[in-house]
C-alpha positions in Angstrom: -26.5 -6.4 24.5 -24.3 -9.2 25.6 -20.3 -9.7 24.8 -18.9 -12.8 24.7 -15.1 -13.5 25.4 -13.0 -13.7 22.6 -11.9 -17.5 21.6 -10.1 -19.0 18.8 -11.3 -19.5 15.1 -12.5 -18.0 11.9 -14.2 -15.0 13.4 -16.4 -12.0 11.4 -17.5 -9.0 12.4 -20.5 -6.9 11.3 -21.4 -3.3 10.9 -24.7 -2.4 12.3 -26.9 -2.3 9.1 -25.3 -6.3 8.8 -23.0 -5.5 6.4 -20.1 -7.3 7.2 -16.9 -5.7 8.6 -14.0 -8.0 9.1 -13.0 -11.4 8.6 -10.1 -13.6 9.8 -8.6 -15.9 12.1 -8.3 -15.1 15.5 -5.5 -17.5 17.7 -4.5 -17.1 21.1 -7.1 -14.0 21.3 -5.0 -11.7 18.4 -5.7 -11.6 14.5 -3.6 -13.9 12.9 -3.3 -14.9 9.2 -4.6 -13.0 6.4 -7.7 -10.3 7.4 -9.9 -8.6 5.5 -12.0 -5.4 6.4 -14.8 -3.9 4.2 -16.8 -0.5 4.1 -20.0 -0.2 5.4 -21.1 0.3 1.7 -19.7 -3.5 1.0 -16.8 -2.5 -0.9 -13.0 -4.0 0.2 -11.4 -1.4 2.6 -8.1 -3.2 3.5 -6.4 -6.7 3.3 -3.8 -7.8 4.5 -1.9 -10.7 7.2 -1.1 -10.6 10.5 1.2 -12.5 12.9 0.4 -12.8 16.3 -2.0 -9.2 16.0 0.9 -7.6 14.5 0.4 -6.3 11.0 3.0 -8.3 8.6 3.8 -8.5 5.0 1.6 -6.2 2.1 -1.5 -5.0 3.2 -3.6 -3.0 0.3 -6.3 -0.2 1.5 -9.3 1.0 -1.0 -11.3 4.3 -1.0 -14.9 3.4 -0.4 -15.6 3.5 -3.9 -13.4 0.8 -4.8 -10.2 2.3 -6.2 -6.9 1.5 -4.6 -5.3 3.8 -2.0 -2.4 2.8 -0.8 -0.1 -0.5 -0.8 2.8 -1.2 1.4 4.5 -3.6 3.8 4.8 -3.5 7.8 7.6 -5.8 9.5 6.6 -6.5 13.4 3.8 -4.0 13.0 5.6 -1.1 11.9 5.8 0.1 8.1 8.7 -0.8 6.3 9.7 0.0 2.8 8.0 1.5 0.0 4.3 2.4 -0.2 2.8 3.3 -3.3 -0.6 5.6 -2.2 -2.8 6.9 -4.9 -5.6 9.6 -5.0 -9.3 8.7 -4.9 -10.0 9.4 -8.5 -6.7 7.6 -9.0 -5.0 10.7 -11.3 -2.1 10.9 -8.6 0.4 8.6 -6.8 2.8 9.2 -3.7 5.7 7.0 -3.2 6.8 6.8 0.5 9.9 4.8 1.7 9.3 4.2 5.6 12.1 2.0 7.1 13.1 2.2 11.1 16.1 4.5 11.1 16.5 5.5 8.2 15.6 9.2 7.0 16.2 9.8 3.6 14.1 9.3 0.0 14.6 10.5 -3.3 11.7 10.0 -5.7 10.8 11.5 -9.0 14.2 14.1 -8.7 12.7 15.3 -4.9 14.1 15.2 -1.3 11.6 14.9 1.2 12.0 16.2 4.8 12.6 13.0 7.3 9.5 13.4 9.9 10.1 11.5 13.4 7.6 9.0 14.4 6.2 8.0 17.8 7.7 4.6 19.0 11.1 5.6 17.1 11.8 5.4 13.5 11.2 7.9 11.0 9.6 8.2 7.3 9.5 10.8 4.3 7.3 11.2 2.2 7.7 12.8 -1.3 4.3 14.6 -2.3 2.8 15.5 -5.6 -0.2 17.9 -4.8 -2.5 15.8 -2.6 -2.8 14.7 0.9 -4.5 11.9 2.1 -6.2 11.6 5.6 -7.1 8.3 7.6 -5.9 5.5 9.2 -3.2 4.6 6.2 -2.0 8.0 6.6 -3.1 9.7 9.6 -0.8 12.4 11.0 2.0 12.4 7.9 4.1 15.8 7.6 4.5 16.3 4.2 7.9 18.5 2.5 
């Protein structure tokens, strides 16, 4: 197997059973521009743009079997603001509020516990029964 450098263009990337993985634009060797990543059973896994590799703006994420998981906005690679994550089967929904600096949500008549986050910044979470695990996710404290 032979890897080439990484250059400038519309690039995609494939899983090994050819399905494809990722698509986007790649400038000055870092994602830039709206991306879009798939499961290896074809179905859309995440979308959403990027600014010099840094995740910016809404990015959505989907369950394997095509329902939505979670939508919500980074600023400078970092989430910021609301998120709206839903359960697989879609029956549930969490609203998070992640800003830098700021430790404090109220949803649906419930305080969450701030939780400290690495790099600085903090985010609540308010949960309704379910926890989610994964990238969108990984390593939340729930209250």
């Amino acid at each position: 197997m032979t890897f080439k450098p990484i250059t400038d263009g519309q690039k995609k990337s494939y899983y090994l059973n050819g399905q494809l993985s990722g698509q986007g634009e790649i400038k000055n060797k870092k994602e830039n521009g709206l991306w879009t990543y798939w499961h290896e059973n074809g179905q859309k896994a995440r979308e959403g743009s990027f600014d010099e590799g840094k995740r910016t703006g809404t990015h959505t994420y989907w369950y394997p079997n095509g329902n939505v998981r979670g939508v919500g906005s980074f600023k400078n690679d970092k989430y910021d603001g609301k998120w709206t994550m839903h359960k697989e089967d879609g029956s549930e929904t969490i609203l998070q509020r992640r800003r830098i600096g700021e430790t404090k949500i109220t949803t649906a008549n419930r305080v969450a516990r701030p939780t400290n986050l690495a790099g600085g910044g903090s985010h609540t979470t308010v949960r309704t029964g379910l926890v989610y695990s994964g990238s969108l996710s990984c390593g939340d404290t729930f209250s």
